[in-house]
N, CA, C and O of each residue as an XYZ file, in Angstrom:
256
protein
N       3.596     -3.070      7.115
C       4.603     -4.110      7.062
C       5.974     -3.497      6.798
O       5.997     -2.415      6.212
N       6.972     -3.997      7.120
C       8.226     -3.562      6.855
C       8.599     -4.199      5.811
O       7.984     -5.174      5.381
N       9.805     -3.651      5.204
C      10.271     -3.698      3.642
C      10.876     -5.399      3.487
O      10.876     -5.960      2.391
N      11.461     -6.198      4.981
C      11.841     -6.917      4.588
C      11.094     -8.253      4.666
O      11.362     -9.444      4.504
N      10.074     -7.536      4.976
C       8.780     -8.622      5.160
C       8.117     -8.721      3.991
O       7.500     -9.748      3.712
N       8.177     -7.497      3.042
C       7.385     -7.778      2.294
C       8.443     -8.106      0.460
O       8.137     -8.387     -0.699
N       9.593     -7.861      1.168
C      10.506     -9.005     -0.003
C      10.365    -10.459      0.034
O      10.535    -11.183     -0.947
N      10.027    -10.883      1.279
C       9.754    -12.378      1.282
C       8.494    -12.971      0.630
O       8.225    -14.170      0.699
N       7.638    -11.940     -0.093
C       6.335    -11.926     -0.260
C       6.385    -12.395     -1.893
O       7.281    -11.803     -2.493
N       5.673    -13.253     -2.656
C       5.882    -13.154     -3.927
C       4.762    -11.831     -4.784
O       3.858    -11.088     -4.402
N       5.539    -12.129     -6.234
C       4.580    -10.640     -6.990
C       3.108    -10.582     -6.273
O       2.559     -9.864     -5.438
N       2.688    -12.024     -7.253
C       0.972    -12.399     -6.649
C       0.740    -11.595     -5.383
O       0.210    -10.484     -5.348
N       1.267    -12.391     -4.191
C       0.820    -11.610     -2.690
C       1.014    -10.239     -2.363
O       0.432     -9.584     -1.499
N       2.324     -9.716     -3.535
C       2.391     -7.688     -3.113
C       1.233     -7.585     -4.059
O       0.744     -6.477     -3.840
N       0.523     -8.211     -5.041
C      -0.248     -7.144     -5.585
C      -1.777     -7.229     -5.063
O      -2.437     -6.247     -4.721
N      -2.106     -8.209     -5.061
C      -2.763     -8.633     -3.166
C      -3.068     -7.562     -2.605
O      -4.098     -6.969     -2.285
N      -1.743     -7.388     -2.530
C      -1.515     -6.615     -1.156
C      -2.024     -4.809     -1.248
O      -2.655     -3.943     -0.643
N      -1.277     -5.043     -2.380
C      -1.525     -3.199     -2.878
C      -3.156     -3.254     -3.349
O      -3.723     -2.166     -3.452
N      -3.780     -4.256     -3.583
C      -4.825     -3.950     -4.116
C      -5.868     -3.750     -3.347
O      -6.983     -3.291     -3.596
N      -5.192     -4.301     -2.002
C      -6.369     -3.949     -0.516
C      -5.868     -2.200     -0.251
O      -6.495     -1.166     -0.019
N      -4.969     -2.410     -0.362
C      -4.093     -0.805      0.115
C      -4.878      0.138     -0.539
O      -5.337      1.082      0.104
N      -5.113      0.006     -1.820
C      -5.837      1.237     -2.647
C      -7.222      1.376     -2.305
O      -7.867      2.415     -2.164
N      -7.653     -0.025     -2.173
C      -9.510      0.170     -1.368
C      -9.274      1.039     -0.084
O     -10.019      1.950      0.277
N      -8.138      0.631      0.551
C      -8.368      1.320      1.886
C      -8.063      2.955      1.673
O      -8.880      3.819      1.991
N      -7.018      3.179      1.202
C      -6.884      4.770      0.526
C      -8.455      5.602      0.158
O      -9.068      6.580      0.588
N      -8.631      4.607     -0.840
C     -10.145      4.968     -1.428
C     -11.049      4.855     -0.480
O     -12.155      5.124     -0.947
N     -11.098      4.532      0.835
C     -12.230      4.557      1.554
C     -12.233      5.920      2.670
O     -13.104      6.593      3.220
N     -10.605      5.889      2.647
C      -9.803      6.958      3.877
C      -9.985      8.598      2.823
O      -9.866      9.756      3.225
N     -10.263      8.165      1.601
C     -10.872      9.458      1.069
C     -11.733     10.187      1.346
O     -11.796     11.416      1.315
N     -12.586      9.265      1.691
C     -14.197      9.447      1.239
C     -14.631      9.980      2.500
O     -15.523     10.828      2.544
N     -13.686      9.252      4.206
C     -14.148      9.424      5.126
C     -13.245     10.655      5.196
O     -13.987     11.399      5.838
N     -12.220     11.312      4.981
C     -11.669     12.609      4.904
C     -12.451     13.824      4.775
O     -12.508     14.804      5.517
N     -13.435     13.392      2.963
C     -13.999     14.356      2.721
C     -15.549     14.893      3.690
O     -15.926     16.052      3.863
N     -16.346     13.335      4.302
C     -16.860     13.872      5.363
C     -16.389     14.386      6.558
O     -17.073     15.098      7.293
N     -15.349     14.084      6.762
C     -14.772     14.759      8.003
C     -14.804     13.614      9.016
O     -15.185     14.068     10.095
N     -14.546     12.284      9.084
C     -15.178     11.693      9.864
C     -14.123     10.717     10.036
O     -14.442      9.590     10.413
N     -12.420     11.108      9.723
C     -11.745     10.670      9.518
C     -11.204     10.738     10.985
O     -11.447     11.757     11.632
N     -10.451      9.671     11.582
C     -10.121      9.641     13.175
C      -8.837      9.976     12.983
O      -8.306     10.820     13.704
N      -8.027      9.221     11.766
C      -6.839      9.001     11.888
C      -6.307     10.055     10.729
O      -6.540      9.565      9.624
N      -5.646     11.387     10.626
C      -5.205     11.254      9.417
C      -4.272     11.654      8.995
O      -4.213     12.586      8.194
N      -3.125     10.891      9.548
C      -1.956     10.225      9.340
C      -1.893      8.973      8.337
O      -0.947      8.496      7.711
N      -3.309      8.601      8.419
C      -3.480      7.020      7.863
C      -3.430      6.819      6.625
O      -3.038      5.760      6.135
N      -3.911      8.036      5.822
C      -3.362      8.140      4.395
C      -2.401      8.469      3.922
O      -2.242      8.165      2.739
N      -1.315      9.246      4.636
C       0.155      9.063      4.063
C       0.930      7.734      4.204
O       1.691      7.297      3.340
N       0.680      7.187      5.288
C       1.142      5.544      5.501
C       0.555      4.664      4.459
O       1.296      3.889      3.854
N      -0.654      4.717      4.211
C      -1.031      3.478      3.303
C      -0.664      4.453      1.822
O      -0.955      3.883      0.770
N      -0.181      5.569      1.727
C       0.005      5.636      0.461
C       1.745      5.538      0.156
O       2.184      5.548     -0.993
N       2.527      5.455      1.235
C       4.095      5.077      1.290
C       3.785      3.832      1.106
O       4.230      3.204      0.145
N       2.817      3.197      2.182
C       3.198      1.315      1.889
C       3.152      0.744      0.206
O       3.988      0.087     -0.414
N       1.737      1.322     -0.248
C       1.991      1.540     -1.869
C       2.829      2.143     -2.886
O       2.788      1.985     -4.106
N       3.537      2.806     -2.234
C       5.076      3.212     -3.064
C       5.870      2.090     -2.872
O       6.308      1.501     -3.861
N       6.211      1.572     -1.357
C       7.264      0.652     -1.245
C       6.797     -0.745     -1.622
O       7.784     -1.470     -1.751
N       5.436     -1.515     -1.889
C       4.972     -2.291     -2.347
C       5.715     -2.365     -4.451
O       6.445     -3.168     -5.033
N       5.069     -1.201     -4.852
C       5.197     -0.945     -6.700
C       6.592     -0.898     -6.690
O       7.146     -1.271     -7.724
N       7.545     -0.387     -5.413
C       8.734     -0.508     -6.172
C       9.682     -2.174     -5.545
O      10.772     -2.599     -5.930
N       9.044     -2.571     -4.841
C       9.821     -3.964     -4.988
C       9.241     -4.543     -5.780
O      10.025     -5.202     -6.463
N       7.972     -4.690     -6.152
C       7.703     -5.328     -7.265
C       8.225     -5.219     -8.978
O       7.985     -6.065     -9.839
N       8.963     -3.984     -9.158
C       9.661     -3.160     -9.951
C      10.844     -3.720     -9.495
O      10.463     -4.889     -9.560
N      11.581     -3.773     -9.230
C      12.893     -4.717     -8.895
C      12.685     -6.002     -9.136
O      13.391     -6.594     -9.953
N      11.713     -6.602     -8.480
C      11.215     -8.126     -8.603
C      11.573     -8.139    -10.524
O      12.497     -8.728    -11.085
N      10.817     -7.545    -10.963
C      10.504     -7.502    -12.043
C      11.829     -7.379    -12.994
O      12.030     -8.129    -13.950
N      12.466     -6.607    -12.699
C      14.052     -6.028    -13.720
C      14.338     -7.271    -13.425
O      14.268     -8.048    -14.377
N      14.776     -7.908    -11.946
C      15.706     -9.215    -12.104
C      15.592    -10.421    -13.155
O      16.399    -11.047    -13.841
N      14.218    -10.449    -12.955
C      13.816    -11.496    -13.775
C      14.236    -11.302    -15.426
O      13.931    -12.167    -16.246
């Protein structure tokens, strides 16, 4: 998702969101360590989307 898609998003739905992100990380591990990984590019992306997820929610958060 892009950044300004996911400002329109409330806390609830980014953490949602990040909390599928980390299963998927955690699964893109596992298939790494067998080797059976197709994509693997796919874990630096879902681990940026979880940077840019924690830090709007970290802004979200100061404003308030």
């Amino acid at each position: 998702m892009k950044t300004e898609e996911l400002r329109e998003l409330s806390v609830t739905e980014l953490q949602a969101k990040m909390e599928e992100l980390r299963i998927e990380l955690f699964n893109l591990r596992f298939q790494k360590a067998k080797n059976l990984l197709d994509r693997p590019d796919r874990i630096r992306i879902v681990r940026r989307e979880i940077a840019r997820i924690s830090t709007i929610i970290k802004e979200i958060e100061q404003k308030a």
